[in-house]
N, C-alpha and C positions, 0 to 999 in steps of 0.2 A: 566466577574466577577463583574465590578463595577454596571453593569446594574444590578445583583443578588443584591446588596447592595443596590441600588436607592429605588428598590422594596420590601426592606425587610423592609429600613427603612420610606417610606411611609408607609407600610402595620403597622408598629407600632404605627407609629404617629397617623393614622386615623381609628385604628380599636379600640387602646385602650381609652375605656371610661374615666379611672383611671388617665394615662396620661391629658387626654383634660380637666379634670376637677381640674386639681393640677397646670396648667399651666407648663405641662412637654414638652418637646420635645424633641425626636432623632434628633442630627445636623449631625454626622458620625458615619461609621460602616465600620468597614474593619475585618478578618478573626480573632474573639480572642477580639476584640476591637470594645468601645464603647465609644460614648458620648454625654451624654444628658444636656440639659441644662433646668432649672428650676425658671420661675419668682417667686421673695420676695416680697411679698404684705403682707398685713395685715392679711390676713386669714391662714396664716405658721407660723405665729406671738406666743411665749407665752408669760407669763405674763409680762418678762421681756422686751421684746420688740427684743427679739433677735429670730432667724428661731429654732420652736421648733423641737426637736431632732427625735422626728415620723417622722418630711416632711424632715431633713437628710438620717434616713435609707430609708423611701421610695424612694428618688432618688439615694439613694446607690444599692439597691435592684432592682429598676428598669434598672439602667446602667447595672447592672453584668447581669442581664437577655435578655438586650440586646446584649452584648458582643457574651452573648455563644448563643444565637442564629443566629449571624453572622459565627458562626462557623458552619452554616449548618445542625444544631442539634437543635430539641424542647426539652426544657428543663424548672424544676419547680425548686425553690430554696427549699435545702435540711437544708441549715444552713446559720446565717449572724451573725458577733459579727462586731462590729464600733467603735471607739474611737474618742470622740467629743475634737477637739484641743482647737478650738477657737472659739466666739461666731459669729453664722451667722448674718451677716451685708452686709449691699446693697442694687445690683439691682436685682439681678440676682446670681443661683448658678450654678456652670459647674460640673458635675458629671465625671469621666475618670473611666473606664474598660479595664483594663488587663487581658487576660489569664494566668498562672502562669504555670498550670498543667492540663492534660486533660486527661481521661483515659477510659475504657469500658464504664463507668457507670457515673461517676462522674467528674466535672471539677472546677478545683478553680481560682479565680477569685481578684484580689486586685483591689480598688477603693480609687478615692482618688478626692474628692470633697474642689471645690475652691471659692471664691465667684470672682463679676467682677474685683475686685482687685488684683486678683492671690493671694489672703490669702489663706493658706489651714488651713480648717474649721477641714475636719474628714477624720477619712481611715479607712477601711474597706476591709473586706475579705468574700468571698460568696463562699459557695458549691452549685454548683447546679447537679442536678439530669437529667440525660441525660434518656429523655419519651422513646427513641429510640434504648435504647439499645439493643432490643431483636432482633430490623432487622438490626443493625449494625453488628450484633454476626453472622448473618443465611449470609450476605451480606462480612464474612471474610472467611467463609463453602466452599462457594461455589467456 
């Protein structure tokens, strides 16, 4: 199983373009759970000089998608609402994914993004969309 995990999450880190170009990375993956971590440069930057709230959901959006893909499932985000706590500051931001609920079709997902200081920045909840659900259904038939 961890060897399933090593391989998943290389295959994220080096397949996704989106990742390599935000300075994203998968650091662990286990069944349900994720988490990515995120460098704070200038270019996540808004005016105010704090990490603007698109490169938060992105790495919100990005961990929940990693999560439920650790659970063995391809899956596209269905839905994502965030609530920004505090302003991003730092070096570095850590993304965490939880599974909460997981069903036929659908699976949700809480996240909770930290910066290097263990501040929590945002949290966040994701639906995602299980691609697979049609051979999970023919694969419970049987």
């Amino acid at each position: 199983m961890e060897e399933n995990m090593q391989a998943l999450m290389d295959r994220l880190n080096s397949s996704s373009q989106f990742l390599q170009s935000n300075d994203m990375r998968v650091t662990e993956v286990r069944h349900g759970f994720a988490k990515v971590e995120m460098v704070i440069d200038e270019q996540i930057l808004n005016i105010h000089g704090f990490v603007h709230g698109g490169a938060l959901f992105s790495l919100a959006d990005t961990v929940a998608g990693a999560a439920s893909f650790a659970t063995g499932r391809d899956s596209v985000t269905l839905t994502g609402t965030i609530n920004y706590i505090k302003p991003g500051r730092g070096g570095k931001l850590i993304g965490i994914a939880q599974e909460i609920s997981s069903g036929r079709t659908t699976g949700v997902y809480e996240v909770f993004i930290f910066n290097d200081e263990n501040v929590l920045l945002s949290r966040a909840t994701f639906t995602m969309f299980f691609l697979d659900s049609d051979k999970m259904k023919k694969k419970k038939e049987q």
